[in-house]
N, C-alpha and C positions, 0 to 999 in steps of 0.2 A: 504494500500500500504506500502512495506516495501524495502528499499533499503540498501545492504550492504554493506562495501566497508572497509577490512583490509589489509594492508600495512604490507610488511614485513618489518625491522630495517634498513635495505639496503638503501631503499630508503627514508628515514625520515631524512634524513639530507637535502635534496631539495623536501619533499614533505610539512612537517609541521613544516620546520623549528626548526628540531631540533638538538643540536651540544653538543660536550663534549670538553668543553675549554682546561680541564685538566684532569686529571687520576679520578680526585674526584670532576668536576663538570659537569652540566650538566642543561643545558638548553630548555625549551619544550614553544612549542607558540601555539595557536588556529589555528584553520583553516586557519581566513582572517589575521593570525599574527599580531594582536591589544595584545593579552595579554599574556604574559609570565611569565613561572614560572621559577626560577632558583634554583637549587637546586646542594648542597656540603655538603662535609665533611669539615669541620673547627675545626683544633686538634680535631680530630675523633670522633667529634659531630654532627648529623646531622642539619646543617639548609635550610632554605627556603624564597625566598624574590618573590613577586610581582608587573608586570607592566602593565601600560596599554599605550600603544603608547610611547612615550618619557615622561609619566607620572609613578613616581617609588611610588607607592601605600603600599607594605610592604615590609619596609627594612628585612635585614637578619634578623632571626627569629628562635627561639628555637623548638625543634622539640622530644617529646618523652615522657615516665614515668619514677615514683618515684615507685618502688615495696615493696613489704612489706619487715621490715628487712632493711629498707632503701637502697635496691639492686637499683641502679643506669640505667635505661634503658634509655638514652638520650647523652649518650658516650662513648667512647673506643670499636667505631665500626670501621670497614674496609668496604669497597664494595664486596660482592660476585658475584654481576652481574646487569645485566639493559639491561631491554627491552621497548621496540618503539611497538606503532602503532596507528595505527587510523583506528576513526570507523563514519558510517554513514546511518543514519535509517531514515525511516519515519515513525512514527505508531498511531495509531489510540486511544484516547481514548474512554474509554467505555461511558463515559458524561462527560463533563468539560465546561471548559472556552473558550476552542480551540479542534479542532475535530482531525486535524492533525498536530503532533509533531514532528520537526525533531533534532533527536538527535544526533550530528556533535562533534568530540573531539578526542585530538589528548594525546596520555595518553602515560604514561612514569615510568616502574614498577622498583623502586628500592628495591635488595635482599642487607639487611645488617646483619652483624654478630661480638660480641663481640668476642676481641683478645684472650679476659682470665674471668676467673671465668666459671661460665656456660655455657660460649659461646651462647647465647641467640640470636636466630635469629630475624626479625624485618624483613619486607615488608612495603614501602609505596609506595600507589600508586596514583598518582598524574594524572588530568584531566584536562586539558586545554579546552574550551568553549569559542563560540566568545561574549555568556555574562557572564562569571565569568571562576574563577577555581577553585578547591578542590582536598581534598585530605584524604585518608582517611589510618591507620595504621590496618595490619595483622601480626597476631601472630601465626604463624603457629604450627603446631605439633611439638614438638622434644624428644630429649633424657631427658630432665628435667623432672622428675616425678611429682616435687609438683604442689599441686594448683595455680593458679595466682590470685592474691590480688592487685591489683592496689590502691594506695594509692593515688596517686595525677597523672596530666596529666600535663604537661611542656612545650605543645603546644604556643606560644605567636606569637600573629598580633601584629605585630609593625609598626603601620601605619606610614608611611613618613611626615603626617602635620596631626597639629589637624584638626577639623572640628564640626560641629553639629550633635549631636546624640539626636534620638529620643527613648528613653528609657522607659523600666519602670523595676522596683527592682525585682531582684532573690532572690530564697531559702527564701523566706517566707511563714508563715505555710496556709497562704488562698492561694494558687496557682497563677494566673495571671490576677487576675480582677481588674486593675490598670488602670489607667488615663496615657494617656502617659507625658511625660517633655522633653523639652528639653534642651541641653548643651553640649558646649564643652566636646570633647573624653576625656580629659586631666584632666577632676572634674568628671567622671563617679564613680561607686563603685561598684557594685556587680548588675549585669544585664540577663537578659532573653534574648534570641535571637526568636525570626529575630530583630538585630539590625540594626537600619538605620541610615548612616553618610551620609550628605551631606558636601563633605570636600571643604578643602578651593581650592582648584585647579578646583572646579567645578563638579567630577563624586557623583557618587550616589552611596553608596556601600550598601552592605546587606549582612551580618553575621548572619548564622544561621548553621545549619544542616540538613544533608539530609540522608535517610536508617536508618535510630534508631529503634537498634534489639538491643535486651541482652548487653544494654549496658548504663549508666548513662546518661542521659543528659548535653548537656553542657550549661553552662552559662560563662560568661566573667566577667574580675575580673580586672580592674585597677590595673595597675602593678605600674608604672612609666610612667611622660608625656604623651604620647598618645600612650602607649603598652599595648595592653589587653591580657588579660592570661585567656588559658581556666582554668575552674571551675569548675571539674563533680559533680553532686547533691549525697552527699555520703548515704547510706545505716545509720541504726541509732547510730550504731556500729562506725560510722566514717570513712568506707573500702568505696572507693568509685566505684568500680568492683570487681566483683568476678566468675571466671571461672574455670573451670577445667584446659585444656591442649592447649587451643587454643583460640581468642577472635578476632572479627573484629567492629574495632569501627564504630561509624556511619562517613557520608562522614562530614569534616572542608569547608562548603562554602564558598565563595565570588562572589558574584554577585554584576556586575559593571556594570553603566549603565553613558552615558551621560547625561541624567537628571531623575531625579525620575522616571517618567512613564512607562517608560525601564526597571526598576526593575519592576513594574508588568504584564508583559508582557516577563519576563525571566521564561522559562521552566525547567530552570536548575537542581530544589529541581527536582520535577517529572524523567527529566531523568538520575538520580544518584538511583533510585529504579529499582526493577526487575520488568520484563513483570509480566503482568495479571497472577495469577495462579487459580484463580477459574475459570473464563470460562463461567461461568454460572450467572453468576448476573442480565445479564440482563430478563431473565424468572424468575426476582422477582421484580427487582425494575426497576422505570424509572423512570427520574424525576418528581418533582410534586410541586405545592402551597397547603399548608392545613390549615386550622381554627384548631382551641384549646379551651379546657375549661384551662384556663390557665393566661391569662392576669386577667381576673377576682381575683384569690388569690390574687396576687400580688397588686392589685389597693386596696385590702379591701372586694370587695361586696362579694364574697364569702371566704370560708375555702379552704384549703385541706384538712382536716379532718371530721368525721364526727358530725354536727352540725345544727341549723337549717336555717346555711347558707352555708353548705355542696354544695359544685362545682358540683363536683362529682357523681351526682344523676342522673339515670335512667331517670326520667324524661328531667332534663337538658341535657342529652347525647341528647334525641331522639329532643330535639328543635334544639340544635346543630346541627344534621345530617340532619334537614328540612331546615336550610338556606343553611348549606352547598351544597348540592342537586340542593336547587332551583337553585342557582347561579352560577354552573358549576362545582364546586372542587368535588372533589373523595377520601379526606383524612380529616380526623380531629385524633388530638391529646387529649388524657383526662388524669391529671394527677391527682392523687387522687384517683382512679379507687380501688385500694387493703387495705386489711387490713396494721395498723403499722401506720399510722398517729395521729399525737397529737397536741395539740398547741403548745409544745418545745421542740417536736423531734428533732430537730438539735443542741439541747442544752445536748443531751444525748450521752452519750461517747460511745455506741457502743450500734446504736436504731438497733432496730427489726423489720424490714417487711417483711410481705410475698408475693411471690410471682406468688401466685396462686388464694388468697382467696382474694374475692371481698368483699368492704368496706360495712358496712348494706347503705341500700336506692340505692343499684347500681347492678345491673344484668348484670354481662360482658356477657355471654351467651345470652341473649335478647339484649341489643343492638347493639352487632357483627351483629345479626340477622337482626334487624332494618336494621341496617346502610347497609348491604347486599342488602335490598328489596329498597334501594333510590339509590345504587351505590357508595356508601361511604366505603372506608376500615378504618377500626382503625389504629392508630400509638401507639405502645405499651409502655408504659412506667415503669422503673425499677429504683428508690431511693433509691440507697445501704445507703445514709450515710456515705460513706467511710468503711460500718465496711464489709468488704471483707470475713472474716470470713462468715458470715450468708450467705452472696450472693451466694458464690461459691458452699456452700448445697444446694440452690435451682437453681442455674443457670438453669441448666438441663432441670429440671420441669418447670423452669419459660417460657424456648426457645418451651418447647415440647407444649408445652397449648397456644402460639401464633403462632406455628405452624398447628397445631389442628384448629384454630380455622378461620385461613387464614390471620393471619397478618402480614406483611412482614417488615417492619421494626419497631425499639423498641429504646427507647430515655433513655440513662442511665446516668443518675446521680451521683455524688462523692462530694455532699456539704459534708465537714468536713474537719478543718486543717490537717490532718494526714489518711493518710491509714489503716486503724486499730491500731488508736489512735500512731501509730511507728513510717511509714515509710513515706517520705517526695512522692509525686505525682510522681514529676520529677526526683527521682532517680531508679535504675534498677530494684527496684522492683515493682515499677508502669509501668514502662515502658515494663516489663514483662507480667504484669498482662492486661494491655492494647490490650495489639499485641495479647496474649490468648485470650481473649472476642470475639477479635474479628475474630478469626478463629473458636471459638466454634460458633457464627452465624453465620457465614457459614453452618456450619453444619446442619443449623437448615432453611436455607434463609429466613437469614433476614437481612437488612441492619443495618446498626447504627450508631446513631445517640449521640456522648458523648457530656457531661454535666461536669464543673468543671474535666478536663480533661489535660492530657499531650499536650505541643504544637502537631500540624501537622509537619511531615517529609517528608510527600512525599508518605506515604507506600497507598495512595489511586490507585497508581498505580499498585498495588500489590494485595493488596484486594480492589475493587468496591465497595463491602458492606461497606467500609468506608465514607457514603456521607458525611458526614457535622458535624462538632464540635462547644463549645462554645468558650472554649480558652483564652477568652478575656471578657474585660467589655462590656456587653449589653443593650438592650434595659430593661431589669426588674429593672437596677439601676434609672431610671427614675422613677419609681413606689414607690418606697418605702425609696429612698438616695436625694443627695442632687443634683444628680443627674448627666446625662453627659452635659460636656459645650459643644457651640455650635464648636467649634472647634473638638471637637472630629472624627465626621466623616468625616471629611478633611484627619485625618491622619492615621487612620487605614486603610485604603488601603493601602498604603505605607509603613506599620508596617506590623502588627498583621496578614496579606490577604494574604503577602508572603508568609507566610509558608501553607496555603490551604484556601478551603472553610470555612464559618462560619455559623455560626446559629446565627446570631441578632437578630433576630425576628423583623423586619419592618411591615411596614403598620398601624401604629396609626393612625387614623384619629381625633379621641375626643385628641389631643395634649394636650389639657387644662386640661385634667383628672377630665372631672366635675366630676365624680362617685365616685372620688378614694380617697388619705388621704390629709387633707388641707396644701396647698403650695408646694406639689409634682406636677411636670408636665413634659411635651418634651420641652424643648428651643431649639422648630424650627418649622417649616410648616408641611404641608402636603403635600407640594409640595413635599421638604423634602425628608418625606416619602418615596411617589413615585418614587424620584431619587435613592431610594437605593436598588431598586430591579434591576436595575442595576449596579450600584456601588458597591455594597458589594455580591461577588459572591457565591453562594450557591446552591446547584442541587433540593436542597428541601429548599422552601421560605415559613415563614408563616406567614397571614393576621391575625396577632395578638390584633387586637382588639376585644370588644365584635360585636356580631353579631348586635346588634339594631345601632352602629353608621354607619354603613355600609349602611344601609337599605335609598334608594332613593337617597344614593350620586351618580354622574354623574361618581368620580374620580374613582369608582369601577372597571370601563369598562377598566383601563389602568390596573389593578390588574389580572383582567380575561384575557386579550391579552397576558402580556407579561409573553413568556418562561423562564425556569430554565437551558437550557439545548444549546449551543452557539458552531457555526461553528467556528466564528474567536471573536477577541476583538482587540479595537485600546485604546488606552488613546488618546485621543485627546487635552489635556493639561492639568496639577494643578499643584501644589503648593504645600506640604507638610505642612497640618497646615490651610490651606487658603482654596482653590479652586481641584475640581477634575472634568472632564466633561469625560466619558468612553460613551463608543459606540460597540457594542454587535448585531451581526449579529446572526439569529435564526437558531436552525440546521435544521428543518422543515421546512422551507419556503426561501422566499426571501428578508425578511422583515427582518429590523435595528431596534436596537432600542437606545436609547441617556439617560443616566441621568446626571445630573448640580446639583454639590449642589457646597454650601458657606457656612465660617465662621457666625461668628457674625455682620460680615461688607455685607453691599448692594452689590452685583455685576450686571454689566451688560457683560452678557457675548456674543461674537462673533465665531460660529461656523463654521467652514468649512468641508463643507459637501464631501469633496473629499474618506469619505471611501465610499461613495455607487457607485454603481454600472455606469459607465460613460454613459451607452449605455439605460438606463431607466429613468421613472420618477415615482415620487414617491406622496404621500398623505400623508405629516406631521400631525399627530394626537399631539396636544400639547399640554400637561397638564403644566402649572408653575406657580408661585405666583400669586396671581390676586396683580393687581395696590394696592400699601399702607398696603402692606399685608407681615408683618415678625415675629417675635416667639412672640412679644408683642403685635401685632394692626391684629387684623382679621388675625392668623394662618393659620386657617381653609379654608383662602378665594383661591379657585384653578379657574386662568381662560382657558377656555378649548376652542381651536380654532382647524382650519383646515387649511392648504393651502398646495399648487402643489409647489414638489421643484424639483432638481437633484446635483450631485456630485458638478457640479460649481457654487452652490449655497454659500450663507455665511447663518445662522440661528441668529435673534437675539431673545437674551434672557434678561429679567431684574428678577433677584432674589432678591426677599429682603433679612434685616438681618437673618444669621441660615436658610434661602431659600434653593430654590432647584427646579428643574423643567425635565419632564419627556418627551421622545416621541417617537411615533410610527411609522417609514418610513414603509410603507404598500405599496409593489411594483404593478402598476398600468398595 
């Protein structure tokens, strides 16, 4: 369903609340007029300030670049013009979080142009939303010939008060598999976005971007007190954009929420991208849960290379494809599968793999086959190394032989500080290289799945084939680091989730890691776990344990039930740090489902069951800590009950510490 609704300027002065005080200012509000953006020429500089209600969120604010030649584009402009309107959709995703999106905003296009020198024209176009606003700069065509070199970007959020920021460090050469911290806005230094402040006035805010095409990434830079300055990730050269005649940056977000769980439950990144342009995704991919030869490397018991603890082996694929089978799934991932692995391939500045020729003791063509005759597909996997050079010679060949051979989507990897040993991930030329990848699978259909990767922008709305990234710290840092604390999954919802789906890889059950390397383990349950097949959203989820712990658990049954793929989602309360309980309605049925996790600290938690449905009753399937059971005392221990609820029910739940607890409303 899709509804339109544009407004000519006429009426936008009593429709959205919009007004022009003065010759050079000009004022634009959302829909329900909570948040307003105000926008002027101040001595013939562009600025821009933010509200929400009678709360002034960012004072007046710099606006524009530094050009090469230290050419000035942030002043000694005039207004050439400004346009109003508003717009109003409903549309459908292809798979998500939420099935229908509607996209409401009331937008305000300012045409600006320098008095003297090159007369350089400048477009910003600014979006108002009832959860956040943004804004993003167009450089249109003109009479100036040369290239454009963007040196620096002069953008600054000057927030009104400090507040709490949950952070972690930009422009470092391992990309973003960081622990988040928190602190005050006002001792920040050089940051990643999605940033998230919870300010002293009480909202929730969230900095990030949204549409990132051919253009640097931004990061935020303590300026002054609680002013953060964008920071694009520059090329190695130091240029930090580089276009010919024309350039559009990606959209500057802000998403506001009255308290945390509001920011994830804002659609905002998503609807600042363009509709679907393939069309066709879904006659390749749907969502899915899949097994791996995979946790295995990672714990010790096997290699990824060839050895005679080789993962990777024909043999191991086809036991893999026989649990997998037995137990319901249709996907297994194998990584290791090709020639080019070593014991310190990542230790090698620009490793060589290939991406056709299968590793000795491993028969891709036979076990394609196999996994064929049980109903298993492969998930393809590609380990550039960062060294892009090599990859992009066989890209092709690599897409054409998983097309061949029916497999639809393929998990690409970029472990290495640098891009071909140069360029930094998150500047324009990964970001380049990125958004390519993944239009040449397209071509080929196949989804993708990135690994040590550029943040998410939003562009899944654009391309489908985009399901799921890493992005972030995961689950493999347990395995083999010091691992993540139990606060971790507290707060990555509210960070790192913002900006898209992820790839964690959930479902540990052996938490303990009897198999793997001594004093590595999960500090946390299995319940845990369980909770984070709903909590942590992804279209493709994988049951990343080995197969043997799996075998005769009861907890499996909630692993097999619960979808990837959701009508609606509620936060139903947390805590940034602390506590998160989400609640995820199935697009296939009629059935909820609920995961609860915690800190470090015990919870008992109280749910109120008003998202379901008022006029039915339900069958609580409940997985959650058993009694005396947290990441230190019986883990592992899950007690698994049943009982008859409805919407005017309250659910109690007791978590222990690093806990968590899952469940199934199955409508009756």
């Amino acid at each position: 369903m899709k509804n339109y609704l544009i407004l000519p300027a006429v009426l936008l002065s009593i429709t959205i609340g919009y007004s022009q005080k003065t010759k050079n200012a000009y004022e634009l509000a959302s829909p329900n007029g909570q948040n307003k953006i105000k926008f002027e020429l101040v001595k013939n500089a562009p600025k821009y300030g933010v509200s929400h209600g009678k709360t002034e969120v960012i004072s007046p604010s710099e606006m524009g670049f530094l050009l090469k030649g230290n050419e000035d584009l942030s002043t000694n402009f005039e207004i050439k013009g400004a346009k109003t309107s508003t717009f109003d959709e409903t549309w459908e995703q292809a798979w998500g979080e939420k099935k229908n999106i509607r996209n409401h905003y009331n937008q305000l296009v300012v045409d600006l142009q320098q008095k003297t020198g090159n007369k350089r024209k400048l477009q910003i176009q600014f979006r108002a939303f009832d959860d956040g606003v943004a804004f993003r700069y167009v450089y249109p065509k003109q009479n100036v010939k040369d290239s454009i070199f963007i040196m620096d970007e002069k953008t600054t959020f000057n927030l009104k008060e400090d507040g709490k920021a949950w952070w972690i460090p930009a422009n470092r050469p391992d990309r973003d598999e960081y622990l988040f911290k928190d602190a005050p806005v006002s001792t920040l230094d050089t940051v990643l976005t999605p940033l998230t402040i919870e300010s002293k006035s009480g909202l929730a805010l969230s900095f990030h971007e949204a549409n990132l095409y051919d253009f640097a990434s931004m990061t935020l830079v303590n300026t002054k007190g609680t002013e953060l300055k964008s920071d694009l990730v520059p090329w190695a050269d130091g240029v930090k954009v580089r276009v010919k005649d024309s350039f559009t940056s990606s959209w500057r977000t802000i998403q506001i929420g009255e308290n945390p769980g509001e920011l994830i439950t804002s659609y905002l990144i998503l609807n600042l991208n363009e509709p679907d342009k393939l069309k066709n995704t879904a006659s390749y991919f749907k969502p899915y849960k899949y097994l791996g030869i995979w946790w295995g490397m990672h714990i010790g018991k096997y290699t990824f290379w060839e050895s005679d603890k080789q993962g990777a082996t024909t043999q191991h694929a086809k036991e893999y494809i026989d649990f997998t089978s037995k137990e319901g799934f249709n996907h297994l991932l194998i990584e290791g599968w090709n020639k080019g692995w070593t014991p310190a391939w990542y230790e090698n500045r620009m490793h060589m793999f290939s991406f056709t020729k299968s590793a000795d003791n491993f028969d891709l063509d036979k076990v394609v086959a196999y996994g064929k005759s049980k109903n298993v597909e492969l998930i393809g996997y590609h380990e550039t190394g960062s060294n892009l050079i090599n990859y992009l010679k066989e890209v092709d060949e690599g897409f054409a032989l998983y097309k061949k051979l029916g497999i639809h989507t393929v998990k690409i990897g970029h472990v290495g500080s640098k891009l071909n040993m140069k360029q930094m991930h998150f500047g324009q030329f990964g970001v380049n290289y990125f958004r390519y990848i993944l239009e040449k699978a397209a071509q080929y259909d196949l989804a993708v799945l990135y690994h040590e990767s550029i943040k998410d922008t939003g562009e899944r709305r654009t391309y489908p084939n985009m399901v799921s990234r890493e992005a972030a710290r995961g689950q493999e840092y347990n395995a083999w680091s010091e691992g993540n604390p139990p606060n971790h999954l507290s707060i990555i919802p509210f960070t790192r989730l913002l900006s898209g789906p992820m790839d964690f890889t959930p479902g540990i059950f052996d938490v303990e890691v009897k198999q793997g390397y001594p004093g590595k383990r999960i500090q946390g349950t299995v319940g845990q776990q369980l909770a984070l097949y709903v909590v942590l959203y992804s279209p493709i989820q994988m049951l990343a344990d080995l197969p043997e712990n799996y075998e005769g658990k009861p907890a499996l049954q909630f692993l097999k039930d619960v979808p990837t793929d959701w009508e609606d989602t509620k936060i139903v309360e947390g805590k940034i740090g602390e506590y998160i309980t989400t609640a995820r309605k199935d697009r296939k049925s009629a059935d909820w489902y609920l995961g609860t996790l915690t800190n470090e600290k015990p919870r008992k938690v109280e749910v109120s069951l008003s998202f379901l449905d008022p006029n039915a009753t339900y069958e609580a399937q409940i997985y959650v800590d058993a009694e005396g059971t947290d990441q230190k005392h019986n883990p592992e221990g899950v007690a698994i009950s049943k009982k008859t609820v409805k919407a005017s029910d309250k659910l109690q739940l007791n978590l222990g510490g690093a806990g968590g607890g899952a469940v199934r409303f199955k409508k009756l």
